[in-house]
C-alpha positions, 0 to 999 in steps of 0.5 A, spaced: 241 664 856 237 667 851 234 659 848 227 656 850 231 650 855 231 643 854 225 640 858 221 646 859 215 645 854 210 648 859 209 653 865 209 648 871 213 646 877 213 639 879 213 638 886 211 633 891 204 633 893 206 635 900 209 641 898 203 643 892 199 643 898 204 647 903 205 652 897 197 653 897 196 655 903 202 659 903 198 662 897 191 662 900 195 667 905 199 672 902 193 672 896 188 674 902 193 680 904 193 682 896 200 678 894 201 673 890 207 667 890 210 666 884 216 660 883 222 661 880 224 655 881 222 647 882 223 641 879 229 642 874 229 636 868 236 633 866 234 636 859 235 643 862 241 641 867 245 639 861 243 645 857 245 649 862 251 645 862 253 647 855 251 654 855 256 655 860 262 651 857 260 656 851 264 663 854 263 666 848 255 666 848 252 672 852 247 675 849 244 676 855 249 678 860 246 685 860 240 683 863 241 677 868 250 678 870 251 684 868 258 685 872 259 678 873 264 674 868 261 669 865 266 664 868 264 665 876 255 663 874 256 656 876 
């Protein structure tokens, strides 16, 4: 988008407790045979669902198509 979101003031994923610990011991696994685990994506805030929203009803902004759609038409993202 090429905006700090709405919602997003800090790195952290929410989950359920269930998950953090499931997400942990796959961590402690993979981090054993010299990987990481990295989320890209949890608990998403209104906030960054309604900015999303109206970046996407603004075609005209793509100042970062380049890097994240580079050969999808702004209109087909969501």
């Amino acid at each position: 988008m090429g905006d700090r979101i709405d919602g997003y003031e800090k790195p952290v994923a929410l989950l359920t407790k269930e998950a953090a610990e499931a997400l942990k011991a796959v961590s402690d696994d993979v981090k054993a045979q010299g990987y990481r685990l990295k989320i890209y994506d949890a608990y998403r805030p209104q906030r960054a669902v309604t900015h999303f929203m109206n970046w996407a009803k603004e075609t005209s902004d793509t100042r970062m198509k380049e890097y994240f759609y580079p050969n999808l038409d702004k209109s087909v993202l969501f």
